[in-house]
C-alpha positions as CSV (number, residue, x, y, z in Angstrom):
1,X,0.0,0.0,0.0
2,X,1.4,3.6,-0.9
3,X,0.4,6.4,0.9
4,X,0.0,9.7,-1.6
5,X,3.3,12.0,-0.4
6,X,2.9,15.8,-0.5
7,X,5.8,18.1,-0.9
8,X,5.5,21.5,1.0
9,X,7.5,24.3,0.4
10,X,7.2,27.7,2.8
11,X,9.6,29.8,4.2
12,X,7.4,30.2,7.6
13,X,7.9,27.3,10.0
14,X,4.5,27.6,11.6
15,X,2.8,27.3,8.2
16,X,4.9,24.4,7.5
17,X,3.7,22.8,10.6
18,X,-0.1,23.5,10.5
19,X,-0.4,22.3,6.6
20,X,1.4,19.2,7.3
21,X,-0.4,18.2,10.5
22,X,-3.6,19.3,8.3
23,X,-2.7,16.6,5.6
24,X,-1.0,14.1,7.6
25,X,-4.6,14.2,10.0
26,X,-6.1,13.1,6.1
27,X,-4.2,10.4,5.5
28,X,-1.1,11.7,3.5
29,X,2.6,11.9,3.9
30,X,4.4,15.0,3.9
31,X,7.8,16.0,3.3
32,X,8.8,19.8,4.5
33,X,11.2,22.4,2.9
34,X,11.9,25.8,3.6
35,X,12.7,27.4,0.0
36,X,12.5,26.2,-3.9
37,X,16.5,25.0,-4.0
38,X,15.7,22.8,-1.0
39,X,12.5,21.9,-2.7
40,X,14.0,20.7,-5.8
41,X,16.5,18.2,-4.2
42,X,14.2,17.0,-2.5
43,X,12.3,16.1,-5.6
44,X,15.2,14.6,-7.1
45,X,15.3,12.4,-4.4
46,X,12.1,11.8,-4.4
47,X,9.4,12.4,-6.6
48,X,6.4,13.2,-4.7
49,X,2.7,13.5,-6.4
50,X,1.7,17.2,-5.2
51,X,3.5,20.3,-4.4
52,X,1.9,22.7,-2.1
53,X,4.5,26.1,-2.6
54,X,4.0,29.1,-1.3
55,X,4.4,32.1,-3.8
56,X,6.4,35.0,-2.0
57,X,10.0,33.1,-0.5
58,X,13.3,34.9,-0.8
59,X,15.5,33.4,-3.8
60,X,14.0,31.4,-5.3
61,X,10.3,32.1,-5.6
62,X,7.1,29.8,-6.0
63,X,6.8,31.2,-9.5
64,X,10.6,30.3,-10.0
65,X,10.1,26.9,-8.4
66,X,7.1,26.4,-10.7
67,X,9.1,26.8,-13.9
68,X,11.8,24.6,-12.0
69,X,9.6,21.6,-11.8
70,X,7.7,22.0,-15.3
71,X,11.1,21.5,-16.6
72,X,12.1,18.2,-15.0
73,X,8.6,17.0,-13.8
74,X,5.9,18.7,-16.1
75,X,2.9,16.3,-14.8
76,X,3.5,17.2,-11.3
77,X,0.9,19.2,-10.2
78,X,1.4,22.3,-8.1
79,X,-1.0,24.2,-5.4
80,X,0.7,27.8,-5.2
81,X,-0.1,29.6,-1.4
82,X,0.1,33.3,-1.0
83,X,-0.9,35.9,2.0
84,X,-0.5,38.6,-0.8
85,X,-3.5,37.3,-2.7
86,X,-4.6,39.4,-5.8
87,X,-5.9,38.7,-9.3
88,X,-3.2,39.2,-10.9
89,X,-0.8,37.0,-9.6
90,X,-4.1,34.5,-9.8
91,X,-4.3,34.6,-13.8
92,X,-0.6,34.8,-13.8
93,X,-0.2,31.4,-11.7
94,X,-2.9,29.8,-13.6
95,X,-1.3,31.1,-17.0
96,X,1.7,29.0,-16.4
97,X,0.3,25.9,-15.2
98,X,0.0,26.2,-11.5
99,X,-3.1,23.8,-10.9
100,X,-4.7,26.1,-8.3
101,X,-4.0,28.8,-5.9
102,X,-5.3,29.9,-2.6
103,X,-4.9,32.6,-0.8
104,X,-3.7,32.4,3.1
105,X,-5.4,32.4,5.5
106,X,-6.9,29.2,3.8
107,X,-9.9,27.2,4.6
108,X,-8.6,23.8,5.3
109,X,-11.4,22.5,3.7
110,X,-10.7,23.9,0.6
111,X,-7.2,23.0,0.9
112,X,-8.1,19.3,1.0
113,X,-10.6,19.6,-1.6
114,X,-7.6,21.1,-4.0
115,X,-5.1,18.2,-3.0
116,X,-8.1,15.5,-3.8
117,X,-8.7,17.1,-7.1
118,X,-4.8,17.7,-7.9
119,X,-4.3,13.8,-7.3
120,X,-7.1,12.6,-8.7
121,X,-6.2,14.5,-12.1
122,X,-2.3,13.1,-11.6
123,X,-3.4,9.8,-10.9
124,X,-3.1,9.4,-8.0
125,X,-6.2,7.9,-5.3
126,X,-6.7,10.2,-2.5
127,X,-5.7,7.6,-0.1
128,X,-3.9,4.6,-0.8
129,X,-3.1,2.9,-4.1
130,X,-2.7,-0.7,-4.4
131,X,-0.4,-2.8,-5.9
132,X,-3.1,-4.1,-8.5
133,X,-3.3,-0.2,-9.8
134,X,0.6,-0.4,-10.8
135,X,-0.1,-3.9,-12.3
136,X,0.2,-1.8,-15.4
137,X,3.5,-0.8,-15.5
138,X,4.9,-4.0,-13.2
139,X,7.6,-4.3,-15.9
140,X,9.7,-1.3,-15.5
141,X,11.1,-1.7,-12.2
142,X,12.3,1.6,-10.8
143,X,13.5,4.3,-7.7
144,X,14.3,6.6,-10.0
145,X,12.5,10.5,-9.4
146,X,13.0,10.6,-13.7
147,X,11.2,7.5,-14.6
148,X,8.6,8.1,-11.9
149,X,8.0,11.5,-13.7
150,X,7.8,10.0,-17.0
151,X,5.5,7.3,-15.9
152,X,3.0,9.6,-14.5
153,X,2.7,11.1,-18.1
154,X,2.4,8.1,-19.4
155,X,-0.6,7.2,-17.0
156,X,-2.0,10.6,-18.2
157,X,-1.6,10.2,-22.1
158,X,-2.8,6.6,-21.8
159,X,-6.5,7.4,-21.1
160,X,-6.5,9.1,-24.3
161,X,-6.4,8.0,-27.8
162,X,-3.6,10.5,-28.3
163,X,-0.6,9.2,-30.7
164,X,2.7,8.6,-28.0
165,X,6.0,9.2,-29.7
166,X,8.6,7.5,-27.3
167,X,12.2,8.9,-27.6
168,X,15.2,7.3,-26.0
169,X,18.7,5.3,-26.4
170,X,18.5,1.6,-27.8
171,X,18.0,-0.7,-25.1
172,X,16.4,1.7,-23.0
173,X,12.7,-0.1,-22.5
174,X,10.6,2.2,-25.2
175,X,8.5,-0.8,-26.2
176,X,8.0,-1.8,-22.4
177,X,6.6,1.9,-21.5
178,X,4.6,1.4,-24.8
179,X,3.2,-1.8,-23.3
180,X,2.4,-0.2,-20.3
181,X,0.8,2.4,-21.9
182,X,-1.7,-0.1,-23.7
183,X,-2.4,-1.9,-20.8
184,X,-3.7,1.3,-19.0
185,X,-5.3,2.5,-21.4
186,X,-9.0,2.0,-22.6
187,X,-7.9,-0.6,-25.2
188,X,-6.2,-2.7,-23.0
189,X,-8.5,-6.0,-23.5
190,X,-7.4,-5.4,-27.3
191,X,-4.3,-6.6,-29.1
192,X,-0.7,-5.2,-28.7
193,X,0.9,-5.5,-31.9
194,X,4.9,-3.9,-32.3
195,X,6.8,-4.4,-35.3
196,X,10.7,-3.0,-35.2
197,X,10.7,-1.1,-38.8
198,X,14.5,-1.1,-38.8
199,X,14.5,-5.4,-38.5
200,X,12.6,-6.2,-41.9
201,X,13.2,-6.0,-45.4
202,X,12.1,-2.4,-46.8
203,X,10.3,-4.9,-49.6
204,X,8.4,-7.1,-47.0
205,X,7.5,-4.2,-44.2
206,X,4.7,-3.1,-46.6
207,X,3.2,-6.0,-46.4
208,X,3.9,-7.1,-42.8
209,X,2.3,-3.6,-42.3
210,X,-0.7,-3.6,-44.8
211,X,-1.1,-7.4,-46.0
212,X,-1.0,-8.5,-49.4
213,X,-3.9,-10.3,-51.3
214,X,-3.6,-13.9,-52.9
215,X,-1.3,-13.1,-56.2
216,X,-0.2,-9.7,-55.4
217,X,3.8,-10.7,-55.7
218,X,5.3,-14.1,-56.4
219,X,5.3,-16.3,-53.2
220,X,1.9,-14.5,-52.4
221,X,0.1,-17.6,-52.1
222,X,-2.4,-16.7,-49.9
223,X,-4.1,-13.4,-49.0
224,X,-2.1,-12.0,-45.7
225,X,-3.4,-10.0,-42.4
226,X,-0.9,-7.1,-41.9
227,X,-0.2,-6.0,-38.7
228,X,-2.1,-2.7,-39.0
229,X,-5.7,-4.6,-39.3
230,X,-3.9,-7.2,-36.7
231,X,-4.1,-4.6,-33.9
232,X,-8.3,-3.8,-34.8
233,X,-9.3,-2.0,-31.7
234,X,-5.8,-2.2,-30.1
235,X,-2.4,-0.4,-30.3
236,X,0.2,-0.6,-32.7
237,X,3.6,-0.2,-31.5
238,X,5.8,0.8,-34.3
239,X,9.6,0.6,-32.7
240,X,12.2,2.5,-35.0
241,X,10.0,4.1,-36.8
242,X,13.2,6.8,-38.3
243,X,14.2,3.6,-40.3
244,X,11.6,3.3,-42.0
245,X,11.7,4.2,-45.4
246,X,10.7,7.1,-47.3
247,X,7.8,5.2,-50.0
248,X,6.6,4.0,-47.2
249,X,6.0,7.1,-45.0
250,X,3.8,8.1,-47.2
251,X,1.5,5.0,-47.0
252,X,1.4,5.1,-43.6
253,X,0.8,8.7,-43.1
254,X,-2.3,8.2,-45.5
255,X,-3.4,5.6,-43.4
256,X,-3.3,7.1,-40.2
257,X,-5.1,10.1,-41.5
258,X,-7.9,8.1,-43.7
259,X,-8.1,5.7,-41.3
260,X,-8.3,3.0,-43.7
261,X,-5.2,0.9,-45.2
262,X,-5.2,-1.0,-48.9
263,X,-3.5,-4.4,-49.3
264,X,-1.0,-4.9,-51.0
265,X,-2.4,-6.2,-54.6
266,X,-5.7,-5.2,-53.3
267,X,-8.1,-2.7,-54.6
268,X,-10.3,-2.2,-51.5
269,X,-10.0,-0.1,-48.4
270,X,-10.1,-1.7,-45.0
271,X,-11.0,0.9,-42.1
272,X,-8.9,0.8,-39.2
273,X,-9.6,1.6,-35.7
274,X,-6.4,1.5,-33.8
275,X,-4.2,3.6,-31.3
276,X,-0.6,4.6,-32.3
277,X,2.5,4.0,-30.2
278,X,6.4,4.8,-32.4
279,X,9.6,5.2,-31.2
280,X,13.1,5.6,-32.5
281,X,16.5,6.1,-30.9
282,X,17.1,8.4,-33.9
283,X,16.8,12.1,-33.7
284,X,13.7,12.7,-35.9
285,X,14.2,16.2,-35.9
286,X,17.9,15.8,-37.6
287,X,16.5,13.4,-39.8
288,X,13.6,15.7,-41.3
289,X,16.2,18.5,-41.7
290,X,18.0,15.7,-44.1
291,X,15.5,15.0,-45.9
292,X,15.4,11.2,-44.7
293,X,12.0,11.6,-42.4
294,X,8.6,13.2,-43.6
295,X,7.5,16.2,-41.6
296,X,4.0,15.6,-42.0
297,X,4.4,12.3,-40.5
298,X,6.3,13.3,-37.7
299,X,3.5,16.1,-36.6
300,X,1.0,12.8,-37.0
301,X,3.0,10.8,-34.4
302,X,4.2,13.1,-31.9
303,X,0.9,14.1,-30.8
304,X,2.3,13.6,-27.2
305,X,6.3,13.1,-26.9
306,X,7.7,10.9,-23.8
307,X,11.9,10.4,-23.6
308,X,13.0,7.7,-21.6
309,X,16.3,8.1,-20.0
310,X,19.6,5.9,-20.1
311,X,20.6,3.5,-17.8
312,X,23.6,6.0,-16.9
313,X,21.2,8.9,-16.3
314,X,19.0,6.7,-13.8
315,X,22.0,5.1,-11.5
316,X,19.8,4.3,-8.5
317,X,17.8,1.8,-11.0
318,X,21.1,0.2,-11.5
319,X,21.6,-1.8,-8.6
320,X,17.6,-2.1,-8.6
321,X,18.0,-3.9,-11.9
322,X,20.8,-6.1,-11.3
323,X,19.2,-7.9,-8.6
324,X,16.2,-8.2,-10.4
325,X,17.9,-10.0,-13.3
326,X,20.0,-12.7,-11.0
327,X,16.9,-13.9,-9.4
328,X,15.3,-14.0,-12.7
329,X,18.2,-15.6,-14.6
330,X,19.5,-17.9,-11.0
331,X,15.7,-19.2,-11.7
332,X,16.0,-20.1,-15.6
333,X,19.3,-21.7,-15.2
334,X,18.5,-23.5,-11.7
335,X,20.9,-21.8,-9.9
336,X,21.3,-21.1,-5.9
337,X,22.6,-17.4,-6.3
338,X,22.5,-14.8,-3.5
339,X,24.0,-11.6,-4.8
340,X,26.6,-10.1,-6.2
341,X,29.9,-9.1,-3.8
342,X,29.9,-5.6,-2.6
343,X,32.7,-4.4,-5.0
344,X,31.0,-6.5,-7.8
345,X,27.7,-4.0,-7.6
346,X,29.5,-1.2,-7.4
347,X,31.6,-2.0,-10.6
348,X,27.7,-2.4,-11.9
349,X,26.9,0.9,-10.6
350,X,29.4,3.1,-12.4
351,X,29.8,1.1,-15.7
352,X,29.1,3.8,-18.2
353,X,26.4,1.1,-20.0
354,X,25.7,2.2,-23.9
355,X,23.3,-0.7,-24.4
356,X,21.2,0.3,-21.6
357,X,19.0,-1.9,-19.6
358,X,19.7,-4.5,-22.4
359,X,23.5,-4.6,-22.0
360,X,22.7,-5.2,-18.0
361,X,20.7,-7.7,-18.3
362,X,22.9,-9.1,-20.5
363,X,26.2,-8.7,-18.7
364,X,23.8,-10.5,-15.6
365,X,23.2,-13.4,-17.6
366,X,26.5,-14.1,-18.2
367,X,28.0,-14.1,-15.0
368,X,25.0,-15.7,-13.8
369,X,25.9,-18.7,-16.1
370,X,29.8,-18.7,-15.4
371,X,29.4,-18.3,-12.0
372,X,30.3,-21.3,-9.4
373,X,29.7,-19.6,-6.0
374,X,26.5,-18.2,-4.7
375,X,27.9,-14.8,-4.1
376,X,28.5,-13.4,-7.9
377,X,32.3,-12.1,-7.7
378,X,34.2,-9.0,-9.3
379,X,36.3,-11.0,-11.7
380,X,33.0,-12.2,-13.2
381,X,32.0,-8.6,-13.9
382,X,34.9,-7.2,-14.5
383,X,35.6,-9.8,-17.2
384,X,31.8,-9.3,-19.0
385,X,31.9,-5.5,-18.8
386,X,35.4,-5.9,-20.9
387,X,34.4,-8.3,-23.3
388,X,31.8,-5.5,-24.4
389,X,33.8,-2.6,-24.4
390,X,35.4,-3.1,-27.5
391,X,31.5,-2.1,-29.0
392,X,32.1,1.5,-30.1
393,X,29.7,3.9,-29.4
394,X,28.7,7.0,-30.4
395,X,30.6,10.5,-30.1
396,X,28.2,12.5,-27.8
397,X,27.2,8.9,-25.6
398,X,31.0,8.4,-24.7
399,X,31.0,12.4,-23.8
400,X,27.9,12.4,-21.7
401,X,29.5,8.9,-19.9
402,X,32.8,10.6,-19.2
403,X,31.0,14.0,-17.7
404,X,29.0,11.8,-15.5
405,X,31.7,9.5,-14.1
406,X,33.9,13.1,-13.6
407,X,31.2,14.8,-11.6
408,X,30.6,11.7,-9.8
409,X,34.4,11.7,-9.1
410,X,34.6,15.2,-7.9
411,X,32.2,15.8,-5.8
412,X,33.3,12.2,-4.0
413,X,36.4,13.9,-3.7
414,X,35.0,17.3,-2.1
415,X,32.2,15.3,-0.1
416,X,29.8,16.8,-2.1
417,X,31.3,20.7,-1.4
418,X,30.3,22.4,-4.8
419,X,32.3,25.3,-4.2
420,X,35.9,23.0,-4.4
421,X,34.6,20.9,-7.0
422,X,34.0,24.3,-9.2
423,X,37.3,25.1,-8.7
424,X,39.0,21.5,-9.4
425,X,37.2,21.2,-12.1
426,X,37.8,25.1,-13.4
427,X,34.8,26.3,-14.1
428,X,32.4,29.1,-12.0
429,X,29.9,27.8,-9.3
430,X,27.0,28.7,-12.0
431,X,28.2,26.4,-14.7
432,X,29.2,23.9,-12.7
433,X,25.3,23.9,-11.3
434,X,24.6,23.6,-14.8
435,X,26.6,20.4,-15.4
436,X,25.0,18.4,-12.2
437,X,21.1,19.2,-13.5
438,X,22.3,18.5,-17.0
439,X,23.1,14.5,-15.3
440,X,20.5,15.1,-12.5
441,X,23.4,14.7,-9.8
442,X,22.5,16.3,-6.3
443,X,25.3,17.2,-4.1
444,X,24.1,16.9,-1.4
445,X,24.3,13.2,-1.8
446,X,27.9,13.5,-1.5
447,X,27.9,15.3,2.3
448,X,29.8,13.1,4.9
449,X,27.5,14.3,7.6
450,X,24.7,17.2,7.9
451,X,26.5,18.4,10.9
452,X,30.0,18.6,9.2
453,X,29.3,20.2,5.7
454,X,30.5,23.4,5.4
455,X,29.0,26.0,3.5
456,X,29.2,26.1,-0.6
């Protein structure tokens, strides 16, 4: 059972105190902060599913704490509190996406009323949420304040019919989040039906895609189903989509807007009812500038965009992952396996991982399968991780992996003092900022001791 967990933000202690006693009386956890930098960490560690701010805090503001969380969290919604209450800063709240804001002192009525209505429309019950509700989306295990994020705007998107273009790095999980997606959504009791563009022949896809009637090409001995009429009342799940050639962008961009598909060799239309799911690890954007993607089409399918992270950008889920996997793979190959040594996960933990989730659960298997003692050793590890580093991977991956593991470095080095790390490293307190919410790297992870730190 999960108890909804409310993030409050004021820089006047008694406030603090009254709302959370408020909502804690109601059944919902509440985590406390005293301005938006504090709020923001907190976040990071911790997604929660509301944010109760209020609007007038020295530094960083609510309205500046606002934009700060529609960048990183855009479906989290936000209850902005004021004691200088005017119309103005009302329409200019609501303008930018606060969900609703009252004016102190509040009616703690009201106030609860708000929270209900801000986690019913985020998707969250008003009091506990069982485990049968996040049945949909049991295959994307996670800790991680990024995915949690992304997850709750897939929950959003999937009650709609909208078209979901998923972004992110091969190996990554796009056609699980596309599962999950389908098995939310309305059309869930319907088929799921994915097809990776970039794995078939560009002279078969058309007809995996559309069917092909009896006679239509030589070997066609038989009229064919294609996938599109295969997922009737369902969702298709088109994975690398930016493969997919040019001739044939066109057909499906006709279909999706006609609603209707033709056969190959056929001369009659076939309406389609059906809910659209691409992805691609390429970046559409560059490719339409090239000429090699349609810009019609891309408008079709990006009705609602959702990027999945790397594996190197969601660390926590690393160790998360890896566990997962050896009980999972100590089951298939009927093997007694506890864990993996201390030094063994923390190899895991700051491999720099190209291939993702894939290459984890990969490099599990294998030692899983070489390994003679119940407690999975470095060697083993050490020895999978090298046989596939001689992959090569792309320019920008390797320099995103070596800013990570640098920063990681540092601030181990400084215990998580930002002011020595900026000058180690050369570069002003401001950019150096910059570079840890560019990786989503807090700090304050890095303190030896609350007590000890000294000031940045």
């Amino acid at each position: 059972m999960q108890t909804p967990n409310i993030l409050i933000v004021d820089d006047d202690k008694d406030i603090l105190k009254l709302i959370s006693m408020r909502l804690n009386a109601a059944g919902y956890a509440t985590v406390t902060t005293n301005n938006g930098a504090e709020a923001m960490s907190a976040i990071m560690l911790q997604r929660p599913d509301l944010v109760i701010s209020d609007l007038r805090m020295p530094a960083m503001d609510g309205m500046a704490l606002l934009d700060a969380i529609q960048q990183s969290h855009p479906s989290l919604p936000v209850i902005m509190l004021t004691a200088h209450g005017s119309i103005p800063d009302a329409v200019n709240a609501t303008q930018r996406g606060v969900f609703s804001f009252l004016t102190k002192p509040f009616d703690s009525q009201a106030l609860l009323q708000q929270v209900a209505s801000a986690l019913r429309l985020n998707g969250t019950q008003t009091h506990t949420v069982s485990n049968e509700d996040d049945s949909w989306r049991a295959d994307i295990l996670t800790r991680s304040s990024i995915m949690e994020s992304l997850l709750g705007q897939a929950k959003l998107v999937a009650n709609t019919d909208a078209s979901v273009f998923i972004q992110g790095e091969s190996g990554s999980g796009k056609e699980l989040l596309a599962r999950a997606i389908h098995r939310y959504s309305p059309r869930s009791a319907k088929p799921f039906v994915a097809i990776n563009c970039g794995a078939i022949p560009e002279n078969l896809l058309e007809s995996e895609l559309f069917g092909h009637s009896k006679g239509a090409f030589t070997g066609a001995i038989n009229n064919h189903v294609g996938l599109f009429q295969s997922a009737e009342g369902g969702t298709l799940f088109l994975d690398e989509i930016g493969d997919m050639p040019q001739a044939l962008q066109v057909k499906v961009l006709r279909a999706l807007q006609e609603r209707v598909i033709r056969p190959v060799g056929s001369t009659t239309n076939i309406p389609i009812d059906l809910r659209l799911i691409s992805a691609t690890h390429r970046n559409l954007v560059n490719e339409m500038k090239e000429g090699r993607f349609r810009e019609d089409l891309f408008y079709r399918i990006n009705v609602v965009s959702l990027e999945i992270p790397s594996l190197a950008n969601r660390r926590e889920d690393v160790s998360l992952l890896a566990n997962h996997f050896l009980h999972v793979f100590s089951d298939k190959y009927k093997k007694k396996l506890h864990s993996f040594a201390p030094d063994a996960l923390e190899i895991l933990i700051t491999a720099p991982w190209p291939g993702n989730v894939r290459q984890l659960q990969n490099i599990v298997e294998q030692t899983v399968v070489l390994a003679t003692t119940q407690v999975i050793p470095i060697n083993l590890v050490q020895k999978a991780l090298q046989e596939g580093a001689n992959t090569v991977i792309p320019l920008d991956v390797a320099r995103q992996q070596f800013e990570f593991n640098y920063l990681i470095n540092i601030l181990k080095t400084t215990q998580g003092n930002v002011t020595q790390a900026a000058k180690l490293a050369q570069r002003n307190r401001t950019e150096f900022y910059r570079l840890l919410e560019r990786h989503h790297i807090q700090a304050s992870t890095f303190k030896a001791s609350k007590e000890n730190e000294s000031p940045d």
